[in-house]
N, C-alpha and C positions, 0 to 999 in steps of 0.2 A: 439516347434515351436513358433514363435515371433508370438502375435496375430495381426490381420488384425484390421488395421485404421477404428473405430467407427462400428467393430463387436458387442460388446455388447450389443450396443444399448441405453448406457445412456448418461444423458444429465441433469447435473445438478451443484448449483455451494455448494462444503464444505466450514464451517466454520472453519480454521486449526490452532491451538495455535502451533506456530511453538517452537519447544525447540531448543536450545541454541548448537552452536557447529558444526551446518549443514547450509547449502545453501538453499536457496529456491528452485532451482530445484532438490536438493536432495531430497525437498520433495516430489516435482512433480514428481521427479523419484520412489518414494520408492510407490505413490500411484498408479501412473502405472502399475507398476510392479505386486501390490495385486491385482487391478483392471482389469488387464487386457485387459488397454482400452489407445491406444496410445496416444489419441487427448486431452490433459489435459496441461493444463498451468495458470500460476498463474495472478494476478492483484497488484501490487505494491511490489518489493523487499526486503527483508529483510536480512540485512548481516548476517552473520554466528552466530555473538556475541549477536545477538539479539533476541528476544522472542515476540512471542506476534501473534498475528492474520494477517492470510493471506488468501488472498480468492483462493481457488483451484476450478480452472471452467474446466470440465468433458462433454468428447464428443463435442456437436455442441454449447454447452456453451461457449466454449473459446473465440465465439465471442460476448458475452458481455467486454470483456478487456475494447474497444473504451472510455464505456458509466462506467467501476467500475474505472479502473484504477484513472480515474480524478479524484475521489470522496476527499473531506478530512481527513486529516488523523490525530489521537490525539494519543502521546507519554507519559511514563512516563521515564524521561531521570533522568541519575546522571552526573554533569558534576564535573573533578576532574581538584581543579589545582596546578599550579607548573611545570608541562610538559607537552609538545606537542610532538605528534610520528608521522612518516610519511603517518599512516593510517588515523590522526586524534581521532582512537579509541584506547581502550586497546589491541589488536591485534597488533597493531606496532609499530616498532621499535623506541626507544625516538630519538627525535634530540634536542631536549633542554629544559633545567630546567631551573626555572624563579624563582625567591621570590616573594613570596607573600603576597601583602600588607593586614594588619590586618585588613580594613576594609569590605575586603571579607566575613569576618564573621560575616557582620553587618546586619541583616534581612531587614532593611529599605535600605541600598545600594544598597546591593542584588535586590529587588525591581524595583531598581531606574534603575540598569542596563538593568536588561530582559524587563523593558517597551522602553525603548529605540528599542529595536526587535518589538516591534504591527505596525502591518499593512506589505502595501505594500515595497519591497525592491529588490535591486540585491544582490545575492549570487553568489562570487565565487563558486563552487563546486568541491568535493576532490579530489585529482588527483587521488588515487585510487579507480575510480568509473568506471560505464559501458559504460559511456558517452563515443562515436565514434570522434576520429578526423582521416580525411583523410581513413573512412573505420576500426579504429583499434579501439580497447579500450582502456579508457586513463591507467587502470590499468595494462593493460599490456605495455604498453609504460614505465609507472612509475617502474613495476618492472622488465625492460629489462634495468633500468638507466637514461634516456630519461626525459629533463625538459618538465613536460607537465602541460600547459599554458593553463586552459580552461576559456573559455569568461564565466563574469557575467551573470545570469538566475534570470528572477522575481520569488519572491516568497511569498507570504501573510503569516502572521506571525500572525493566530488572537486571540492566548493566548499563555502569557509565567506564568506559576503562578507557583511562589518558594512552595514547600510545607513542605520543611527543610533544614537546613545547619549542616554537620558534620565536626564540627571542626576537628577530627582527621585527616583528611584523604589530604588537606580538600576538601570538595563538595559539591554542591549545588542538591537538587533533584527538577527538574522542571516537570513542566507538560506541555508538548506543544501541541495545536491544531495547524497545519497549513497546505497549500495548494498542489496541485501536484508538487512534483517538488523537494521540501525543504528537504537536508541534515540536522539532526539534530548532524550529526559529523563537519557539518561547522558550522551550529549554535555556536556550543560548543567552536572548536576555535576561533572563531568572539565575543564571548563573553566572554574568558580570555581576550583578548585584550582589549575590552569597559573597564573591571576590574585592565590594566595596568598589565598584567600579561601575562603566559600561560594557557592554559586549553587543554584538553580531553574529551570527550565521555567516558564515564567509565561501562555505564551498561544502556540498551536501550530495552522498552518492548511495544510494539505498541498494544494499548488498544482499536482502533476502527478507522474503514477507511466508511464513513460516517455513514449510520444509524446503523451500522454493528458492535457490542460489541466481546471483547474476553471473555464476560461471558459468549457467547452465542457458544463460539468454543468450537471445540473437540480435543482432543490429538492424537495427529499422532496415538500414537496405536491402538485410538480404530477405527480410520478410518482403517487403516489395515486391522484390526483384524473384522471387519464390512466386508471390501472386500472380504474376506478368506469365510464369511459364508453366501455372495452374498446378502449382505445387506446394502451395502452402500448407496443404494437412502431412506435408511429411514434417513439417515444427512444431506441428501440437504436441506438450505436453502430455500426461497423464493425468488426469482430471482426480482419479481417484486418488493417486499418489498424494496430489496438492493438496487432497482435505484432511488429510491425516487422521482417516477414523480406518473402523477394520472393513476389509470388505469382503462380501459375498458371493459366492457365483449363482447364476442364476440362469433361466432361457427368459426368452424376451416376453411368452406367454405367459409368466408367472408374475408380471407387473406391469402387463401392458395395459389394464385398467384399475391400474392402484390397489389390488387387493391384498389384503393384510395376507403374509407372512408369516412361518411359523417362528416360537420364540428360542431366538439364542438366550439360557440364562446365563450366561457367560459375562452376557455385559449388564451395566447399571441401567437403572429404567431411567430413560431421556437419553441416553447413550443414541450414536447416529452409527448408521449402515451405507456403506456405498454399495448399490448393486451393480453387477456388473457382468459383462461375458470378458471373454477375449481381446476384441477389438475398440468394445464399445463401455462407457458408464453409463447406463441406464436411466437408475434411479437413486434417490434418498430415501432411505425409511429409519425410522425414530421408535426406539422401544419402547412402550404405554403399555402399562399393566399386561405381561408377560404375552403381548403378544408383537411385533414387529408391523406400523401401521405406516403409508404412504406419503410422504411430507411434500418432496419433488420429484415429478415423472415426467423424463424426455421423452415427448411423440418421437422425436429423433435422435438415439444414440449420441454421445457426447463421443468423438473419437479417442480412444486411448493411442 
């Protein structure tokens, strides 16, 4: 029998080192399925080729997505050049090979290129991504044949740092911090070109989506293998921790029906509150004209 929607009764968010080869909702599905617990979905995507930390939020958790998803996000990328494939990554198919001028190999060029990337910018984005035109996904438009055309997206770019070049190959391994939003498959091709070249995404491991480290994840298995022996909220996270705002203590009576809060003037107005006891993160509340007002309230405690 398929279990019933937030039977279990937990509510919390995993740290997930995602392995190489899967979806992210494959992962959301394969936790499900151990857990038992329908209501789980994750906070920022990672392609199949990629590795690295993803937050899986569990039960009434999933609505933190709003306030994680945004968070920033820091890569450790390979970007290879000579060709470009229609995925932009090693997953697809080439469409063209380029030569490669010898100065790619020059650590101070190198340099020279990826500062050109800091700060603010528009980004095309790949066509084979999730991105909706007209209702559809542009991926599936791309691999139904379909020219698909998506509008430039700001994206803050606020570290590109070389941390070696492999001549053989060749490749540059960077390290990216940047904002919501930012393709590091368009990065890659956006910067064979600065380099008068082509380039790929060759190898992609996402090391931390804001205060949030993949030292601190767990491997799909042992989340499983936790679920199996009904102990998966001893991997939750701290919820509060992950949003990186201030937080306040509270009894659960004092926002069990949303009501406004007295004003911290401590903080900026639109400033955000994690409410919280001990165990549990409660609630969100958002400063509005000096008084402290209800934005998100868990009927069930977010486990800390």
């Amino acid at each position: 029998m398929t279990p019933r929607r937030a039977a279990t009764g937990l509510a919390g968010v995993l740290l997930v080192d995602k392995p190489a080869g899967c979806t992210s909702h494959d992962v959301v599905a394969t936790i499900r399925r151990a857990a038992g617990e329908r209501r789980i979905g994750h906070a920022g995507t990672l392609d199949p080729m990629a590795t690295g930390l993803l937050l899986v939020l569990v039960g009434p958790a999933v609505r933190l997505v709003r306030y994680l998803a945004g968070c920033d996000k820091r890569y450790d990328a390979r970007i290879t050049f000579g060709l470009v494939t229609d995925t932009l990554d090693a997953e697809g198919s080439v469409l063209t090979h380029a030569h490669v001028p010898e100065e790619v190999l020059d650590p101070a060029h190198a340099r020279d290129v990826l500062a050109g990337f800091l700060g603010p910018s528009s980004q095309v984005p790949p066509a084979y991504s999730a991105i909706k035109t007209a209702g559809v996904a542009a991926h599936r438009r791309a691999r139904a044949g379909e020219d698909v055309a998506l509008d430039p997206r700001p994206i803050v770019v606020h570290e590109a740092r070389l941390t070696s070049i492999d001549a053989s190959a060749p490749a540059w391994d960077v390290t990216f911090s940047v904002s919501k939003g930012t393709y590091i498959r368009a990065l890659a091709r956006d910067i064979g070109r600065a380099a008068h070249t082509e380039a790929h995404l060759s190898a992609l491991r996402r090391t931390a989506i804001g205060s949030a480290t993949v030292g601190q994840a767990h491997t799909l298995d042992a989340v499983v293998n936790a679920a199996h022996d009904g102990a998966v909220e001893t991997l939750f996270a701290d919820p509060a921790a992950l949003l990186g705002i201030p937080v306040r203590e509270v009894a659960p009576a004092d926002v069990a029906d949303g009501r406004a809060l007295p004003d911290d003037p401590t903080l900026p107005d639109g400033a955000r509150v994690a409410c919280v006891t001990r165990d549990e993160l409660l609630a969100v509340y958002r400063r509005d004209q000096d008084v402290l007002r209800a934005e998100t309230v868990f009927a069930t405690g977010v486990r800390r």
